[in-house]
TORSEZA-337092 format. One record per residue: residue in three letters; chain; residue number from 0; x, y, z of N, C-alpha, C, CB in turn. Coordinates in steps of 0.1 Angstrom, whole numbers, plus 5000, padded with zeros to 4 digits. Atoms other than C-alpha are relative to their C-alpha. Glycine has a CB too. Example, Ala and Ser with C-alpha at 12.3 -4.5 7.8 and 13.67 -1.06 7.14 Angstrom:
<nodes>
<code:ALA; unit:A; pos:0; nc1:5009; nc2:4988; nc3:5000; cac1:5123; cac2:4955; cac3:5078; cc1:5009; cc2:5012; cc3:5000; cbc1:4990; cbc2:5000; cbc3:5012> .
<code:SER; unit:A; pos:1; nc1:4991; nc2:4989; nc3:5000; cac1:5137; cac2:4989; cac3:5071; cc1:4992; cc2:5011; cc3:5008; cbc1:5004; cbc2:5005; cbc3:4986> .
</nodes>
This chain:
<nodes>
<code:UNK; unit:A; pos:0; nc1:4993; nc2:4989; nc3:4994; cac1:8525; cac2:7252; cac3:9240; cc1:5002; cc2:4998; cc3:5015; cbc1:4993; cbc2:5014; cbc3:4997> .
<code:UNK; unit:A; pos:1; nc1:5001; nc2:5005; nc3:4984; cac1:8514; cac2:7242; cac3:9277; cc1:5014; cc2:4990; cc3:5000; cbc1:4982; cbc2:4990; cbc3:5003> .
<code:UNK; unit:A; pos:2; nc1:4995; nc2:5010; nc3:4997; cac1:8534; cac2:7212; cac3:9273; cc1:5015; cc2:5007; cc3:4999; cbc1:4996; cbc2:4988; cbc3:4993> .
<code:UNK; unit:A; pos:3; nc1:4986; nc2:4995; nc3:5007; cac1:8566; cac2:7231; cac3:9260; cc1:5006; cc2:4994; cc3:4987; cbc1:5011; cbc2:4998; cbc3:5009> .
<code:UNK; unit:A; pos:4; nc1:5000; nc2:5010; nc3:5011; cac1:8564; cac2:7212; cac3:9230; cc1:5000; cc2:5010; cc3:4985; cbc1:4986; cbc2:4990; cbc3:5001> .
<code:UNK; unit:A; pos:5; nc1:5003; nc2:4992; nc3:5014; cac1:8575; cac2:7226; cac3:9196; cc1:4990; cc2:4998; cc3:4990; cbc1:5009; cbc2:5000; cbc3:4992> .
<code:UNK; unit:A; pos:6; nc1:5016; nc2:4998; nc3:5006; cac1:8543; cac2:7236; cac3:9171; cc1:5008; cc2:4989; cc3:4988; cbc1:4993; cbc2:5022; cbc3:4994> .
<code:UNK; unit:A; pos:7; nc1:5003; nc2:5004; nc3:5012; cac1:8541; cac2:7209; cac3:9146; cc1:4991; cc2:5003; cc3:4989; cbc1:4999; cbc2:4992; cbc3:5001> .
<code:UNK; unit:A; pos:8; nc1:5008; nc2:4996; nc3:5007; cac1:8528; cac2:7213; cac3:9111; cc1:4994; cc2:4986; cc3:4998; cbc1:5004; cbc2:5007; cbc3:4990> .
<code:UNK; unit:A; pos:9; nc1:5013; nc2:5005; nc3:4999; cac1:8493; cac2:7204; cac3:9101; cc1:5002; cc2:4984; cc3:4990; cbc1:4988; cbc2:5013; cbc3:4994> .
<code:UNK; unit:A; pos:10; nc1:4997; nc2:5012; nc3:5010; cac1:8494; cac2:7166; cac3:9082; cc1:4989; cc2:4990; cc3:4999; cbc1:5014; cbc2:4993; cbc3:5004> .
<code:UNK; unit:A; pos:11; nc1:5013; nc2:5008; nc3:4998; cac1:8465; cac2:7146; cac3:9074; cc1:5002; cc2:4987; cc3:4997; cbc1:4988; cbc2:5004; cbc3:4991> .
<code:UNK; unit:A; pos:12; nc1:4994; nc2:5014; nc3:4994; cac1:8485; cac2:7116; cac3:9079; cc1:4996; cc2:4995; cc3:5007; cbc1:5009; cbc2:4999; cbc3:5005> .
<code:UNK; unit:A; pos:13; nc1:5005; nc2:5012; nc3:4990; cac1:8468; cac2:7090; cac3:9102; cc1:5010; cc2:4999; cc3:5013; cbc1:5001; cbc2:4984; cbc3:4992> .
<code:UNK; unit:A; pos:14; nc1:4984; nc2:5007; nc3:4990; cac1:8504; cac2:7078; cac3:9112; cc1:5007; cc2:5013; cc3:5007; cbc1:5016; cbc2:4992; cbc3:4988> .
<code:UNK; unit:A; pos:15; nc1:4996; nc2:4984; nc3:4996; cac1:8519; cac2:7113; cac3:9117; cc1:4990; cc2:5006; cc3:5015; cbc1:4994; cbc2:5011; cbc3:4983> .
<code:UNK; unit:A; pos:16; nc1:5003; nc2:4991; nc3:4991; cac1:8493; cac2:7129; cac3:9135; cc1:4997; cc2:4990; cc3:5015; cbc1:4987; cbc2:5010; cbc3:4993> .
<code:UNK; unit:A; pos:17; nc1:5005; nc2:5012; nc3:4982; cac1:8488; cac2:7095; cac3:9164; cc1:5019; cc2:5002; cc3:5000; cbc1:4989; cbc2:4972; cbc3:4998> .
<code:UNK; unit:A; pos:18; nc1:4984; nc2:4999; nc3:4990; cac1:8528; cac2:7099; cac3:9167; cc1:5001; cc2:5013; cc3:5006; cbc1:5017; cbc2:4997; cbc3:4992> .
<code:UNK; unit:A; pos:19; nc1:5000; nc2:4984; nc3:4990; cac1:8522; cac2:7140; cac3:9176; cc1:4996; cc2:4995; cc3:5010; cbc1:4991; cbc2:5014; cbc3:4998> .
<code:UNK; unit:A; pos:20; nc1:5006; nc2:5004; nc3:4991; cac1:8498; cac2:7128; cac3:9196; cc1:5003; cc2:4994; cc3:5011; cbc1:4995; cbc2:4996; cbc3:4998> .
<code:UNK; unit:A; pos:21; nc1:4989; nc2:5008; nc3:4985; cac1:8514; cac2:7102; cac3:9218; cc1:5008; cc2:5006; cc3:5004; cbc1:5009; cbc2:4988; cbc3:4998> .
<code:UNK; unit:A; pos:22; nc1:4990; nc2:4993; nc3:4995; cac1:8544; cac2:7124; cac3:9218; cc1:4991; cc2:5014; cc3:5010; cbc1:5010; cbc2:5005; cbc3:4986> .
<code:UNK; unit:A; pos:23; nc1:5007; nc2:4992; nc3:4989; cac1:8520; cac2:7151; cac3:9233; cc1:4995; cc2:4997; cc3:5013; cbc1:4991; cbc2:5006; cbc3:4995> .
<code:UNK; unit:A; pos:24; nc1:5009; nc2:5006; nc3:4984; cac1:8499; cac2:7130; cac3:9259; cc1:5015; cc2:4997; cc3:5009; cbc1:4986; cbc2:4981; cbc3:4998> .
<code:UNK; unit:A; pos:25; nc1:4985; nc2:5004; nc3:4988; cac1:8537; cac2:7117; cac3:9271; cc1:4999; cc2:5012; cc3:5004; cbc1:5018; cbc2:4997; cbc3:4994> .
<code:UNK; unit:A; pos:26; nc1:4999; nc2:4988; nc3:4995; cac1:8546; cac2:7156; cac3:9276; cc1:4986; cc2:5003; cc3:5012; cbc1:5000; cbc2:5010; cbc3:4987> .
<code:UNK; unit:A; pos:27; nc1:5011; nc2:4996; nc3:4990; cac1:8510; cac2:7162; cac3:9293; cc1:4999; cc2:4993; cc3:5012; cbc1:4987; cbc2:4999; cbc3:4995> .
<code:UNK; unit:A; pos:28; nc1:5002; nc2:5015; nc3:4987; cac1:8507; cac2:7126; cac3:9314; cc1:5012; cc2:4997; cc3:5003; cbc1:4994; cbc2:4984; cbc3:4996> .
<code:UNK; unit:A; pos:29; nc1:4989; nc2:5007; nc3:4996; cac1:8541; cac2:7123; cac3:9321; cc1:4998; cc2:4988; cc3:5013; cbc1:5011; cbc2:5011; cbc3:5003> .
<code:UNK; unit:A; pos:30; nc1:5006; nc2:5015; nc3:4983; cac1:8531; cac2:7109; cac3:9361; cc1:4992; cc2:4996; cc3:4997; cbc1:4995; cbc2:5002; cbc3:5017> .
<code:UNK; unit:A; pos:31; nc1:5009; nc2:5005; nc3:5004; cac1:8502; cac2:7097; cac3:9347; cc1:5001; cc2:4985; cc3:4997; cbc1:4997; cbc2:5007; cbc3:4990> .
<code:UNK; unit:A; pos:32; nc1:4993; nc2:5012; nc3:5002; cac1:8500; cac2:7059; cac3:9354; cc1:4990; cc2:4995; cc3:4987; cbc1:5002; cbc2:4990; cbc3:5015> .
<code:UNK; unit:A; pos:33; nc1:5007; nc2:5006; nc3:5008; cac1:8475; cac2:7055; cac3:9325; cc1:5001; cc2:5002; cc3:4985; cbc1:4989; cbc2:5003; cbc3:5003> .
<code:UNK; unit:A; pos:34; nc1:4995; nc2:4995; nc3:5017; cac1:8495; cac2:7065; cac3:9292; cc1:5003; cc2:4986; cc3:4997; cbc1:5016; cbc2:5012; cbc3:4996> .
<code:UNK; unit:A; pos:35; nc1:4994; nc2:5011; nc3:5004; cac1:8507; cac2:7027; cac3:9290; cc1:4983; cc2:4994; cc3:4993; cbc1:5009; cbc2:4991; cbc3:5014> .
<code:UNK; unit:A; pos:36; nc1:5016; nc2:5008; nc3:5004; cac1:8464; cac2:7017; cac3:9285; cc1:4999; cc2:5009; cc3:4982; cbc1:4981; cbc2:5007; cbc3:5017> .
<code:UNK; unit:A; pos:37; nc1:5001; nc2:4995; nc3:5012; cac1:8468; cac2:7044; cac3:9259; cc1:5007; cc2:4994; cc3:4985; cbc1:5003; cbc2:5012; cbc3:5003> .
<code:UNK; unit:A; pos:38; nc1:4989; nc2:5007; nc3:5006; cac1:8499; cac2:7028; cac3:9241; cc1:4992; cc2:4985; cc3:4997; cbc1:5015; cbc2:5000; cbc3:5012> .
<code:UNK; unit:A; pos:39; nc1:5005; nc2:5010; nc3:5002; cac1:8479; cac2:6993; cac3:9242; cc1:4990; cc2:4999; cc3:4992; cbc1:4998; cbc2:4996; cbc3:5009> .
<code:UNK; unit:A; pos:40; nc1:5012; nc2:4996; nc3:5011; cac1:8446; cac2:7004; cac3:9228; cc1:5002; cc2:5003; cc3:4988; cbc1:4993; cbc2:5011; cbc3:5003> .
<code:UNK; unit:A; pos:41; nc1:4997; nc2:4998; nc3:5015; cac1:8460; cac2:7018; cac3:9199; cc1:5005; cc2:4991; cc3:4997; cbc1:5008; cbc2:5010; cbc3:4996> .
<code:UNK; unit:A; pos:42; nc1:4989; nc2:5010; nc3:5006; cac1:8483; cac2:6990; cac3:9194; cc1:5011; cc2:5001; cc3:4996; cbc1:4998; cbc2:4995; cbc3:4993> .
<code:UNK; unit:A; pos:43; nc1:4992; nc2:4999; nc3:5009; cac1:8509; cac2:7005; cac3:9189; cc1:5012; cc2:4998; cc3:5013; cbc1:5000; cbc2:5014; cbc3:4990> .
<code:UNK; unit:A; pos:44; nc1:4991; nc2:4996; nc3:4987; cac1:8528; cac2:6999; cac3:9225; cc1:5013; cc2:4987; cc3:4997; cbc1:4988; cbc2:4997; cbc3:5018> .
<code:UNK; unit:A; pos:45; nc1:4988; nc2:5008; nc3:5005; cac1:8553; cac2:6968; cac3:9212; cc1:5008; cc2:5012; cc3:4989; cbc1:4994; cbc2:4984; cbc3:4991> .
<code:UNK; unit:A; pos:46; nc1:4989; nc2:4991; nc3:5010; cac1:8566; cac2:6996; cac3:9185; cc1:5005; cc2:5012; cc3:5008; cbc1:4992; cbc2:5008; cbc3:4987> .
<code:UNK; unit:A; pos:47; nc1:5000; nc2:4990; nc3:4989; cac1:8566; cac2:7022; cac3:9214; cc1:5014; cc2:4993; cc3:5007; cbc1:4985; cbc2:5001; cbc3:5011> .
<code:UNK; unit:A; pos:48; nc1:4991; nc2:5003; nc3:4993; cac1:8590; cac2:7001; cac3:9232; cc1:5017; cc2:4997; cc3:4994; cbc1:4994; cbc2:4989; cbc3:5005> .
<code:UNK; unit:A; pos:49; nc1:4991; nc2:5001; nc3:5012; cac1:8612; cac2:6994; cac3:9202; cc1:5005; cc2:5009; cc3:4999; cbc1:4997; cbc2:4998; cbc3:4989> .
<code:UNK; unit:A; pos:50; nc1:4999; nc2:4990; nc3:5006; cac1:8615; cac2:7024; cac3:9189; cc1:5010; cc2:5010; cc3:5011; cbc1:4985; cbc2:5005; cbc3:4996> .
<code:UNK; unit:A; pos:51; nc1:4996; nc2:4995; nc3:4992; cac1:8621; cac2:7044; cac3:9221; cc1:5009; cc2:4994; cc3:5009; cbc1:4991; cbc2:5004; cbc3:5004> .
<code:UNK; unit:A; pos:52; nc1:4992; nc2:5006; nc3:4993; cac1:8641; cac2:7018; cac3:9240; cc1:5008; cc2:4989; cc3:4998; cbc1:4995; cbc2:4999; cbc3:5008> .
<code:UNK; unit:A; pos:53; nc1:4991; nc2:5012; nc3:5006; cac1:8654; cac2:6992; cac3:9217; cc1:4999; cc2:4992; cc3:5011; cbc1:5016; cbc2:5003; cbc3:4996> .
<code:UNK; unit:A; pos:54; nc1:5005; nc2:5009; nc3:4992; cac1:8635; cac2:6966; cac3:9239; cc1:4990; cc2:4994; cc3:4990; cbc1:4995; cbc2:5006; cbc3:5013> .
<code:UNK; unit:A; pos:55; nc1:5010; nc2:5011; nc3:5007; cac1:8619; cac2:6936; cac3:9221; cc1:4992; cc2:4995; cc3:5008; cbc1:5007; cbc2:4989; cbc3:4994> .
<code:UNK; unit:A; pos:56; nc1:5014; nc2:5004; nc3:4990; cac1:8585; cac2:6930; cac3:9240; cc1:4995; cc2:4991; cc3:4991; cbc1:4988; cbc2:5013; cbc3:5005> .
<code:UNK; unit:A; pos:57; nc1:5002; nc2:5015; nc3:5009; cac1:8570; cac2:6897; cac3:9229; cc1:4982; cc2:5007; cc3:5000; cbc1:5004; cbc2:4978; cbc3:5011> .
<code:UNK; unit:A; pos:58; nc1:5010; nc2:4998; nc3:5005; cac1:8533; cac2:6909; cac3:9218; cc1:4988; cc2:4995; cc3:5009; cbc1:5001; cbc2:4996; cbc3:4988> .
<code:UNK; unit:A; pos:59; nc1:5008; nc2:5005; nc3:4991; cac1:8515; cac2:6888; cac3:9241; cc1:4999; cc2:5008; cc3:5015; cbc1:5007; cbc2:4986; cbc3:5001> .
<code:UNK; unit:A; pos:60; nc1:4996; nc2:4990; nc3:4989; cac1:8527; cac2:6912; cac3:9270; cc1:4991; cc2:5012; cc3:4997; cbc1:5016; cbc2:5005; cbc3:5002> .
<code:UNK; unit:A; pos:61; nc1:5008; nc2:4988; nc3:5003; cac1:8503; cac2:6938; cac3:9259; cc1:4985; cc2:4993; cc3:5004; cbc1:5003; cbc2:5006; cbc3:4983> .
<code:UNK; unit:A; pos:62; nc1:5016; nc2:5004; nc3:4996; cac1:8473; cac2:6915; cac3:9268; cc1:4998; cc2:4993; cc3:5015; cbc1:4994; cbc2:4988; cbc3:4989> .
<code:UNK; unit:A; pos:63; nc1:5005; nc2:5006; nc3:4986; cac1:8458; cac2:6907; cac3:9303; cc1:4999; cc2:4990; cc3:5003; cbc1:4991; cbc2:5001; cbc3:5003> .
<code:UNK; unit:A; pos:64; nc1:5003; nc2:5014; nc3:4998; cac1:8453; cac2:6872; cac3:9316; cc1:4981; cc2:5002; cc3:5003; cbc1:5011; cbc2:4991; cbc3:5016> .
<code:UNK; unit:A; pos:65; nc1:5016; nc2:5004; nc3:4996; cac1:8413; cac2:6862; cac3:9314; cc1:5003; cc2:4999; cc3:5014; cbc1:4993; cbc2:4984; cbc3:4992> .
<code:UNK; unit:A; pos:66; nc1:5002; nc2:5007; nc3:4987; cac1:8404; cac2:6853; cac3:9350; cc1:4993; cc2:4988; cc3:4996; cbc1:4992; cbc2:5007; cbc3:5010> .
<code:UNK; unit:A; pos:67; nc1:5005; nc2:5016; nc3:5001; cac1:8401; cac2:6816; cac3:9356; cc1:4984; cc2:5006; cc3:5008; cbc1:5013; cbc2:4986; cbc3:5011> .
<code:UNK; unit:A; pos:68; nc1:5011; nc2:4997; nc3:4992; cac1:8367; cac2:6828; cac3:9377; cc1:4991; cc2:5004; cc3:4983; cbc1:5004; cbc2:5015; cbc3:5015> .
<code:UNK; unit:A; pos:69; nc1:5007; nc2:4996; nc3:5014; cac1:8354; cac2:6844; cac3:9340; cc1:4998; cc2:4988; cc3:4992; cbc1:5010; cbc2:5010; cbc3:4991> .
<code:UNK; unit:A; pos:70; nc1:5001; nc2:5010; nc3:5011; cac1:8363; cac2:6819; cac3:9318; cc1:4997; cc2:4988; cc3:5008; cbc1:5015; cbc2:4998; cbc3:4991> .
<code:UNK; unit:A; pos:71; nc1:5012; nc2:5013; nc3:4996; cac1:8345; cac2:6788; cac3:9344; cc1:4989; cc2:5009; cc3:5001; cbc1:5002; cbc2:4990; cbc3:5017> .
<code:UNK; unit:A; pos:72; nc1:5009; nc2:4996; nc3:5003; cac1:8319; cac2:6811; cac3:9340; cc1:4991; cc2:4999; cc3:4984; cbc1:5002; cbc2:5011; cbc3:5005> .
<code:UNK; unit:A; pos:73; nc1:5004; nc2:5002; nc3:5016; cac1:8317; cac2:6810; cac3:9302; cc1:5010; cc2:4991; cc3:4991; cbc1:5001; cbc2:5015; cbc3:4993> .
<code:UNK; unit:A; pos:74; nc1:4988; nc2:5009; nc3:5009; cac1:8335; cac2:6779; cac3:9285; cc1:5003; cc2:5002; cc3:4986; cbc1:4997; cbc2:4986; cbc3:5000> .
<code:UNK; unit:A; pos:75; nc1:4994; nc2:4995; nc3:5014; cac1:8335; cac2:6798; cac3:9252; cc1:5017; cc2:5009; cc3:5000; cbc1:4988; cbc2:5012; cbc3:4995> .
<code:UNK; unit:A; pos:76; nc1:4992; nc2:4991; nc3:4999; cac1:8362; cac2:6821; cac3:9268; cc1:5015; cc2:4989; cc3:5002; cbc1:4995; cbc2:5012; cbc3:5012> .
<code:UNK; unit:A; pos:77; nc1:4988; nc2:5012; nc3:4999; cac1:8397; cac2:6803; cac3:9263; cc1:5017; cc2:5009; cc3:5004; cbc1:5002; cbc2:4990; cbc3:4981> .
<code:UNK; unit:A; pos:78; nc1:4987; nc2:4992; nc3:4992; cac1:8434; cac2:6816; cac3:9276; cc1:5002; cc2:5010; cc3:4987; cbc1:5016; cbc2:4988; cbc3:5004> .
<code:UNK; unit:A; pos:79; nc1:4994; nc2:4992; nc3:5008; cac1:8449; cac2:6844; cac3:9258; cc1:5011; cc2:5000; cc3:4997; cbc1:4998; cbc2:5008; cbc3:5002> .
<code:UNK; unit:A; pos:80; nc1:4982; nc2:5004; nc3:5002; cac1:8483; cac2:6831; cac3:9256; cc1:5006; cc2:5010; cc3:5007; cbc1:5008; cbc2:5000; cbc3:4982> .
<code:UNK; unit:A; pos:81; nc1:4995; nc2:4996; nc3:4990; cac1:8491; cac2:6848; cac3:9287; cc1:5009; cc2:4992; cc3:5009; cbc1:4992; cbc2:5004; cbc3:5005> .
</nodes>
């Protein structure tokens, strides 16, 4: 209601109730520069971009570059195709 957001009904859908969701934290966080970390974590931020902007993001763009400083610290750690 805060947000001005019409009342959805109740759905014990997984998928359903993380797309209210997102669609609500947008309304709440609009300036909020930290809804994009939210969009990533879930994994759902390549369909986010699609969906909403008919922009093909290449999947790899949703992950961070290691630091070269990290990974000569630990030679297990290898690039992330960043």
């Amino acid at each position: 209601t805060r947000a001005k957001l019409a009342a959805r009904p109740v759905s014990s859908d997984p998928a359903i109730f993380l797309n209210d969701l997102m669609t609500e934290r947008r309304a709440e966080l609009m300036l909020e520069p930290n809804l994009w970390w939210h969009y990533t974590r879930l994994g759902i931020a390549v369909k986010f971009i699609k969906d909403k902007y008919n922009i093909t993001m290449l999947p790899k763009y949703v992950h961070l570059p290691i630091p070269q400083r990290e990974r000569d610290i630990n030679p297990n750690l290898c690039s992330n195709g960043y």
